[in-house]
N, C-alpha and C positions, 0 to 999 in steps of 0.2 A: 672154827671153820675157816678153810679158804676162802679167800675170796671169786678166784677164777670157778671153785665148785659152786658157792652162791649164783656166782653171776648165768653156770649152766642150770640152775635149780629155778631159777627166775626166766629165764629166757625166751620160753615158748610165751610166757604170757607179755612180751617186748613187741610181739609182731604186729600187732594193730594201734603202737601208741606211740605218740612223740618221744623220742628218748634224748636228752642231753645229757652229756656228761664230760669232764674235767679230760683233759691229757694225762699224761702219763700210764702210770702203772693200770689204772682201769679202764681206759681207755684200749691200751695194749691188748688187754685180758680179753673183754670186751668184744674186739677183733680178734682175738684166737679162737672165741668161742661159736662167732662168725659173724660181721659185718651185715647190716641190713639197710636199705635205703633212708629208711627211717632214724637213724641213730646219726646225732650231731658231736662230733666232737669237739669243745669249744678249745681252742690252740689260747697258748699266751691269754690267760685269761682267771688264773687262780681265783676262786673263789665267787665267780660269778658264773659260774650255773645255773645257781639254782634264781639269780637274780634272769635270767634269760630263760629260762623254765616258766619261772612266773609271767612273763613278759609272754609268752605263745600259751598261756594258758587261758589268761584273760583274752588274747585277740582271736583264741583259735577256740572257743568253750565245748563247740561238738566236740574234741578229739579230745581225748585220754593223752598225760602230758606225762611222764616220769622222768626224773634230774637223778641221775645218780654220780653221788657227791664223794667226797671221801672228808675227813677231820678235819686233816689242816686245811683245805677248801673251806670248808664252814667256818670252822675261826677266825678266818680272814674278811668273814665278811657276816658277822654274828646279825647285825641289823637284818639279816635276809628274813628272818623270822618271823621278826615285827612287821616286815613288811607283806610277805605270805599270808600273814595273822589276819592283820587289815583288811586283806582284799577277799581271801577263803575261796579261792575257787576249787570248786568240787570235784576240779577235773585234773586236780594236781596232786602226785605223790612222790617228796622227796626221800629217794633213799641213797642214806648217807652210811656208805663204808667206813668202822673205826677200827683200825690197826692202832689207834695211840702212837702214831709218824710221819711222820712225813717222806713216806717212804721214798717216793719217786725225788727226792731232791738231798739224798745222804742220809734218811732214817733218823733225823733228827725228833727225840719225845716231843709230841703235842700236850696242851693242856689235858685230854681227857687218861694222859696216863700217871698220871699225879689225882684225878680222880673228878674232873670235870665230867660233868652229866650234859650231855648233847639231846637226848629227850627229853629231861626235865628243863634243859635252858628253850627248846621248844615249844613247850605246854606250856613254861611260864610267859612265854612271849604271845601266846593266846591260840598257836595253833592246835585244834580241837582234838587231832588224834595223833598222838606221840606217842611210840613205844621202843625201845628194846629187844632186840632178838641175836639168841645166840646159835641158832643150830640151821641150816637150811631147810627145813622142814616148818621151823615156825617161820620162818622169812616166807617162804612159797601161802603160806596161810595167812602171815600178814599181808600180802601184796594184793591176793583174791579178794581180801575181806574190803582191805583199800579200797580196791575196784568196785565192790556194791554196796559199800556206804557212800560212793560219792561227796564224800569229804575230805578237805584238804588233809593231810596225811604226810609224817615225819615217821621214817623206818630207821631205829640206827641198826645195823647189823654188824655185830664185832665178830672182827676176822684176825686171823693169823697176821702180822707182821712178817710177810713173804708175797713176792709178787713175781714176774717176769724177770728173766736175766737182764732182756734188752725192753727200753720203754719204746721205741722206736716201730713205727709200721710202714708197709709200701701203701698204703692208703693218702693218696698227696691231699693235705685241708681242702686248697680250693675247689679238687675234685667235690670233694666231701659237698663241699656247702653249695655247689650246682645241683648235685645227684639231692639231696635235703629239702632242698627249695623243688625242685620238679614234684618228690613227695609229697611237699607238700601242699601242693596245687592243686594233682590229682585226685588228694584227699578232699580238697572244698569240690571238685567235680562230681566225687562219689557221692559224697554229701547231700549234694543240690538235689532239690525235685524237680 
């Protein structure tokens, strides 16, 4: 599967949750698919997503938290697991794009294309629901399922190795993390009784 068709297969269920996720290529895609106030793009910052996912997951528990990651992100920061593991919030689901590349910096093979298991190094690191998925159809049913188990939750979704021509968007960061932060204010307003 694509990945930019995943990310339209998953999308409608983005609108009510914290979204971070990595620069480049999904980031890109992401905003092709269409930008939302909600969705953080973390700039200069490989492989911690999912460590700043965890981080608004635990301070922020009412809201619904999804990190969507890609490979070489993860591998850069493998400890994120153990640390997810540890803490379990229920309100967290990372999913992590595997093209087996590093697409967005020259397509250089990551470990999982020599045959590294990114769910299985999940599960073994104690996070309670790791799975696997290959088609958009079991992604959209993993993400729902995600959502009413309320349990911490590792999605890997392998995708095509193809992405955007250009990684680049008119979306300027700081804008980003003004319009993010207001979201997220609003959200503890709603919230409030």
């Amino acid at each position: 599967m694509l990945r930019i068709d995943a990310l339209r297969a998953i999308y409608p269920q983005l609108e009510d949750t914290v979204v971070v996720t990595i620069m480049g290529a999904v980031a890109a895609e992401l905003q092709a698919v269409g930008h939302r106030p909600n969705f953080f793009y973390l700039e200069h910052a490989m492989g911690l997503a999912s460590s700043m996912g965890l981080g608004l997951a635990l301070a922020r528990p009412e809201l619904p938290v999804t990190v969507i990651d890609g490979d070489g992100s993860v591998l850069m920061n493998l400890g994120t697991f153990t640390t997810m593991a540890r803490y379990r919030p229920g309100n967290l689901l990372h999913l992590v794009f595997d093209n087996e590349s590093l697409l967005s910096v020259g397509g250089f093979p990551t470990a999982t294309s020599t045959g590294s298991d990114l769910a299985a190094i999940a599960a073994g690191a104690g996070v309670p629901r790791a799975l696997t998925v290959h088609t958009e159809d079991e992604l959209r049913t993993a993400v729902e399922e995600a959502r009413e188990a309320r349990q911490l939750t590792t999605i890997v979704a392998k995708v095509e190795e193809r992405g955007p021509k250009v990684f680049l968007t008119d979306l300027h960061m700081l804008e980003n993390r003004f319009e993010f932060q207001r979201w997220l204010r609003a959200a503890e307003t709603r919230s409030s009784p």
